[in-house]
N, C-alpha and C positions, 0 to 999 in steps of 0.2 A: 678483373676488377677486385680491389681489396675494400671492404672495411675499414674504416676511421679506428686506428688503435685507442681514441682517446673514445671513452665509453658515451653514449646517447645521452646521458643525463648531463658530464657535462660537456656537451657539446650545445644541448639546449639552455643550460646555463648561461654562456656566452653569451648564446643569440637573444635571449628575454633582455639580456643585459646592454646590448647595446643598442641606442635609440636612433642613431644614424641609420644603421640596418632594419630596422621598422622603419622607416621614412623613407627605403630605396626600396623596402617590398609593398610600403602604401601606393607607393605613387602608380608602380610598374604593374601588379594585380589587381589595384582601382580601376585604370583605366582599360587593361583589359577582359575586367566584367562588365563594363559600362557597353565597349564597341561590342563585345560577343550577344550581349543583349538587344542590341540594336540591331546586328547582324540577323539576329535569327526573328526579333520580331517584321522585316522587313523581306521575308522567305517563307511565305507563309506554309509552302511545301516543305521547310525543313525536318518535321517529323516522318512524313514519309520516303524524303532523304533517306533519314538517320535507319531507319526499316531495312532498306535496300543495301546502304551502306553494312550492316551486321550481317546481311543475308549475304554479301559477296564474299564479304572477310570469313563467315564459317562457311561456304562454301568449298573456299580456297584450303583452310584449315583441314576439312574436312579429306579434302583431294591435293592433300600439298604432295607425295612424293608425285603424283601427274604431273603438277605444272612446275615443279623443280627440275624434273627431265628436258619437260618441252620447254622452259625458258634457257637450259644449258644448250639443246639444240641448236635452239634461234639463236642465242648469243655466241655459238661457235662461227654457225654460218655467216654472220653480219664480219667476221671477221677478230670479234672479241675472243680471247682467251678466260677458261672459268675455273677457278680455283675453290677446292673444297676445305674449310676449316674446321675441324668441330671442337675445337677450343681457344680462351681469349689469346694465348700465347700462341698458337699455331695459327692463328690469324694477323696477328703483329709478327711473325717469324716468317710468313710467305710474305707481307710487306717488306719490311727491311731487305728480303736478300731482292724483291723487283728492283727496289732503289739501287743497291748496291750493283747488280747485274747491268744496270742501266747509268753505271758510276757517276750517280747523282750526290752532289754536291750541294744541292740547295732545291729543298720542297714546300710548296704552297700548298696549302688544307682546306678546303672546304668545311664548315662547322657538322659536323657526326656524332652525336650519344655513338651510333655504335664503335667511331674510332676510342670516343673515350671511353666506352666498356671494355673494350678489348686493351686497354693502356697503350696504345698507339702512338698518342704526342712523346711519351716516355720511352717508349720503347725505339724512336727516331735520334730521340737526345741522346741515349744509351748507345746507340751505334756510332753516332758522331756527326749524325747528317743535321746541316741548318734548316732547322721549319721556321715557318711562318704562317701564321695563321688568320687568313685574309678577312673572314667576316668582323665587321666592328667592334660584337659585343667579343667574339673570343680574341681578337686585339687587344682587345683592355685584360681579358683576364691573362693572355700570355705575359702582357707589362707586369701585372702585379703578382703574376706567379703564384694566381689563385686557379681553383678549379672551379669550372661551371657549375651555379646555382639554380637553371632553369634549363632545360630543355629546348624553348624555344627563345628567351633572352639572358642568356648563360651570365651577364653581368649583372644582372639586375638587383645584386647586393651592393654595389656600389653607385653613390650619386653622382651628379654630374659632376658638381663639385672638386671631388677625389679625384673622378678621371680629366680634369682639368688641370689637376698636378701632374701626373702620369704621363700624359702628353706634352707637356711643358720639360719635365725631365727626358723623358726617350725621344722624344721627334728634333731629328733635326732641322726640320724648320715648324715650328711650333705654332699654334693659333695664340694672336693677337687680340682677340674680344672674346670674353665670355659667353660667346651664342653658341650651342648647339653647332649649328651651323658652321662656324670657323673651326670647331674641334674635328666634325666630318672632314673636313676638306684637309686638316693637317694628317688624319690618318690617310686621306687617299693620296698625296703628296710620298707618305712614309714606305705606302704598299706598292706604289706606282713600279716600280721596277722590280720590285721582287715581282709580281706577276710575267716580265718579260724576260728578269734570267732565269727562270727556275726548268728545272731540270726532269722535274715528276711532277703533276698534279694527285693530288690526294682527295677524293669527296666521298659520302655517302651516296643514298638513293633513299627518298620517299616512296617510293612504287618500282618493283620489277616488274613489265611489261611480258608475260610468259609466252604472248603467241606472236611480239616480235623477236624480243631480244633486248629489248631497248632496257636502259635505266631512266629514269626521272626524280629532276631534282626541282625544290623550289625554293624557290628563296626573295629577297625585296632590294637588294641591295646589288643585283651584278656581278657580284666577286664569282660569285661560282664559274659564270662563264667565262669571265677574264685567268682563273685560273685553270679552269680546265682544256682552254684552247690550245694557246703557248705552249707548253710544256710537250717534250717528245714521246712521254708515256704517262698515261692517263689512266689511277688505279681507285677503283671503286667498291668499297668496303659496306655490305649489307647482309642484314640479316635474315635466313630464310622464308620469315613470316612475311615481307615484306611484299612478295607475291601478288599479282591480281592477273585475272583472264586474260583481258585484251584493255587497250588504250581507253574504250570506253565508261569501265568498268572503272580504272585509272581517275577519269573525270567524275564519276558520279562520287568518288572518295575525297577527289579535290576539293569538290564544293565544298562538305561535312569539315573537311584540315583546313581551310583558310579560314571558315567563319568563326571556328571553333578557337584555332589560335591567336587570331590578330582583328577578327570583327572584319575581316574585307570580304568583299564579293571575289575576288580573284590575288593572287600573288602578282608582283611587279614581273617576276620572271619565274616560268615554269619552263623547265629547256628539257628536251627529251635524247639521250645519249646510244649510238646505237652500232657501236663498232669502232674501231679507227679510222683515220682519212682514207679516203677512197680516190682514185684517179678524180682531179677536176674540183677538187674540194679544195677550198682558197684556205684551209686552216682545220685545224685537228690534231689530236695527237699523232706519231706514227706507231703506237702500242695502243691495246685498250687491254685492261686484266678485271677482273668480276672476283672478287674474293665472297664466297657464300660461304657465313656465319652459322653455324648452329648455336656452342655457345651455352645449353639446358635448354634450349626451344625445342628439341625433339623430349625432353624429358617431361617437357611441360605438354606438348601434344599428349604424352602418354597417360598423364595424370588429370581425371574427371574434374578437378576441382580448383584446377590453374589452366587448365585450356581455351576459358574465354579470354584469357588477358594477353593471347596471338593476335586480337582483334586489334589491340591497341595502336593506332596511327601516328601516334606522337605528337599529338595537339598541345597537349598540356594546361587544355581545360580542368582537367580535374582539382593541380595543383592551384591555379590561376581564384578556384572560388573554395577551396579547403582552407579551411578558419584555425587548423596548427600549420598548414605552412604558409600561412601570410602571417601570423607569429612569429616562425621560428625561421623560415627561408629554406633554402634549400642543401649548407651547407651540414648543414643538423642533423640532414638524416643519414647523412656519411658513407651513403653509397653513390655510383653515378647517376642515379634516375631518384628524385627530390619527389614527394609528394604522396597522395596516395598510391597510384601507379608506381612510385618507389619503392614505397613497404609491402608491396607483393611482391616486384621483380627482387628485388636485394636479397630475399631469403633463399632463391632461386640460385643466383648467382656466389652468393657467400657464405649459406648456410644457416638453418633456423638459428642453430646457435648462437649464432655471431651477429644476430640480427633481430632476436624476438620481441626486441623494445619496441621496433616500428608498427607491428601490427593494434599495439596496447597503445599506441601513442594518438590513435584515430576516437573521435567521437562516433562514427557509425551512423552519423548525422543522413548520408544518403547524398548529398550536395554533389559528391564525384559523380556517381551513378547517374545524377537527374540530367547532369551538362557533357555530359560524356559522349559524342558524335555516334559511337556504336556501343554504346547500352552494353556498357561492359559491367556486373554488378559489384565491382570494388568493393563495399562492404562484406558482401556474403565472403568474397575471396581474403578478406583480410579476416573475418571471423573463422574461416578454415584453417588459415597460419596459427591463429589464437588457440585453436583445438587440437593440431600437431602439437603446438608447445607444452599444451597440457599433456598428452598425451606421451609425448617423449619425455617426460620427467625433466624439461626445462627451466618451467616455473621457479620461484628462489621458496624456498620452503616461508617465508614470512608470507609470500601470498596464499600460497596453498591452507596454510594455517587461516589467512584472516578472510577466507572463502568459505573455507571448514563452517566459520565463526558465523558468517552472515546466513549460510545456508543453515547452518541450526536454528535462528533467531526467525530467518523470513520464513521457514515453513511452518510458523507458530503464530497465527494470526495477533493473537492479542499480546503476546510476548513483544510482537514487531513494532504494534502499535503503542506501545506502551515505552519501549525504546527509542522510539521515535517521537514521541509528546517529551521525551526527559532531553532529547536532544534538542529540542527545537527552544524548552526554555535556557538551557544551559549557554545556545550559543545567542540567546536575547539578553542573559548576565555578560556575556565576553562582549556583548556590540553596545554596553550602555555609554560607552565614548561615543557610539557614531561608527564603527565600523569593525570586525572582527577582525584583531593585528596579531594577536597574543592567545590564542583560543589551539595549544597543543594539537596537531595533527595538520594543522591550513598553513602550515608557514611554507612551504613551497609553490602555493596559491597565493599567498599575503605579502609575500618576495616583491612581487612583479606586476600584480592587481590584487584590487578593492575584492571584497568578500560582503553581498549586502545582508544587512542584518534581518532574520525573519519576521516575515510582519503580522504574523498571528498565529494560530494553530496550524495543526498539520493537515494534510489534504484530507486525509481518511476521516480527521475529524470536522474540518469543513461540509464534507460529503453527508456527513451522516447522518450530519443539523438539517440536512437541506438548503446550504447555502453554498457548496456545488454545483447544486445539479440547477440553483436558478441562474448563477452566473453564467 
């Protein structure tokens, strides 16, 4: 996974700047805070879920070379083959030659963060083999020959609108009425036979099953299973965290991933994979391959201070209620994992360097943390990135300088406060129009939104009067 060469700033530019794109991340992270909220008020056990849930994931964490063994076991013996990767490129380098080995001609996808961590869909183009990529939303974005912005609704930068052009251009038989509804039906029309010639099916796995063997995928829509049947070899790309004990353990994570991503009590389809066709089986691959990811997740097991974010399920709650990326979306932060959960993984994967904008670009608000299915603490771990960066002499010497600056002023009680009453009336001369537009330092704040102007003294001085401490 590479880094966006075009820098964070502006790449957040962009996004502030286009209003369509804030009207396709209202609509898409509106309503799924609304159902996540309903979901869990209707679960009253959801917190002691959420308990159980943490406690399996750093169990597993804890004991992953165990259950890496014994899920290689079980998946030998069910018949499946297990390939080991420990980088994005030798995980994409044992796909391609399966495809090739398999003189496949045309491959159907299941939607995977981990294919597109590992550049997978690229690395298939690269070779020469026809993909297609059956889920909806990554439908639309293969059309537009965009990268996924969500994790769990990869399109969700674009309105229906746009994908009403899209589909009208690339479908040969195209929807006639602007419903939702007629646009489904023309991609399933579109998709209908690439699921029955293709030649390899491609998926992830939400859960490896360690004491069978099995994979588990879930999804709402079908495709998964339409692609993974047909097809005469069947390859499954996941990463080693993805681990749980047994099938049970499996469901008690389930519960936490669906209400967390999409506010349901269940997925439409949760299908559990667990070998190749077997004598008497009316359909199945005749191959099954298990490609296990490491990736930097054994570097992250090593390191005290990135080892809870193993725990991460891929809900994509975090993102779904973060107030910069329902801003800025998820193309902005220019790695493959968008969100809070992004600007810890990217630095991982890319390198602090290449990526220290993301940890500073967080408010620290807590919001990931509070909605987060396994109480992963995202803030604390994006404050540790923030303290490497200082630490590695990252920082651009202007910050360091006007840190220097603040740290001399605030450990100087009256110095602070004093600076602070002069700032409060300065920016009361800059707001005597009605709102601060033209006030030297706010114009990349006054860019894109209102700045309100202050409406009396500063707190320390409020505080002091006693009219603090009665409010």
């Amino acid at each position: 996974m590479q880094t966006s060469v075009v820098s964070f700033q502006a790449r957040v530019d962009a996004a502030l700047a286009d209003p369509t794109l804030k009207l396709a991340i209202d609509r898409t992270t509106g309503t799924a805070e609304r159902k996540r909220t309903a979901a869990v008020a209707a679960f009253p056990q959801f917190e002691a879920a959420r308990d159980r849930g943490k406690a399996i994931k750093d169990h597993v964490i804890e004991h992953l070379d165990h259950y890496l063994l014994e899920f290689e076991r079980n998946a030998t013996a069910s018949g499946a083959k297990v390939h080991w990767a420990s980088s994005a490129d030798e995980a994409s380098r044992i796909v391609v030659d399966l495809c090739r080995r398999a003189d496949a001609k045309r491959v159907t996808r299941v939607k995977s963060m981990l294919g597109e961590e590992i550049g997978l869909p690229h690395a298939l183009d690269a070779a020469g083999i026809e993909r297609f990529e059956t889920d909806l939303a990554e439908h639309i974005v293969q059309l537009a020959g965009d990268r996924p912005s969500h994790i769990v609704w990869p399109s969700m930068h674009r309105t229906r609108e746009q994908v009403s052009v899209m589909f009208k251009k690339a479908h040969r038989v195209p929807h006639r009425e602007e419903t939702i509804e007629a646009m489904v039906d023309s991609a399933r029309r579109e998709l209908r036979d690439k699921f029955l010639s293709a030649d390899v099916s491609i998926s992830g796995a939400n859960f490896l099953i360690a004491d069978t063997g099995a994979t588990c995928t879930v999804t709402n829509e079908g495709n998964a299973e339409l692609t993974t049947s047909p097809p005469r070899m069947h390859i499954v790309t996941a990463g080693i965290e993805k681990l749980v004990p047994s099938l049970p353990h499996a469901f008690a994570l389930l519960r936490l991933l669906v209400r967390s991503a999409t506010g349901a009590d269940v997925t439409q389809y949760t299908t559990f994979h667990c070998g190749p066709r077997q004598p008497g089986d009316h359909d199945g691959p005749e191959e099954f391959h298990i490609v296990l990811v490491d990736n930097g997740r054994t570097k992250m097991l090593a390191d005290a201070g990135l080892r809870e974010m193993l725990r991460c399920i891929r809900c994509g709650a975090c993102m779904n209620h973060c107030v910069v990326f329902r801003q800025l979306g998820g193309h902005a932060y220019g790695g493959t994992y968008p969100g809070p959960m992004g600007a810890v993984l990217t630095p991982v994967f890319d390198g602090l360097e290449q990526s220290r904008d993301l940890a500073h670009a967080c408010t620290l608000n807590g919001k990931c943390q509070e909605v987060c299915p396994v109480n992963i603490p995202l803030p604390t771990l994006l404050r540790g990135w923030r303290d490497r960066s200082w630490r590695d002499g990252l920082e651009p010497a202007s910050m360091r300088f006007g840190l220097g600056v603040f740290t001399f002023v605030a450990s100087r009680p009256r110095l602070y406060r004093l600076g602070a009453a002069v700032a409060v009336r300065v920016m009361r001369l800059f707001g005597l129009g009605g709102w601060i537009r033209s006030m030297p330092g706010l114009g990349a704040w006054t860019a894109y939104r209102d700045f309100p102007v202050p409406e009396g003294r500063t707190f320390m001085a409020r505080y002091a009067s006693g009219e603090g401490r009665r409010s």
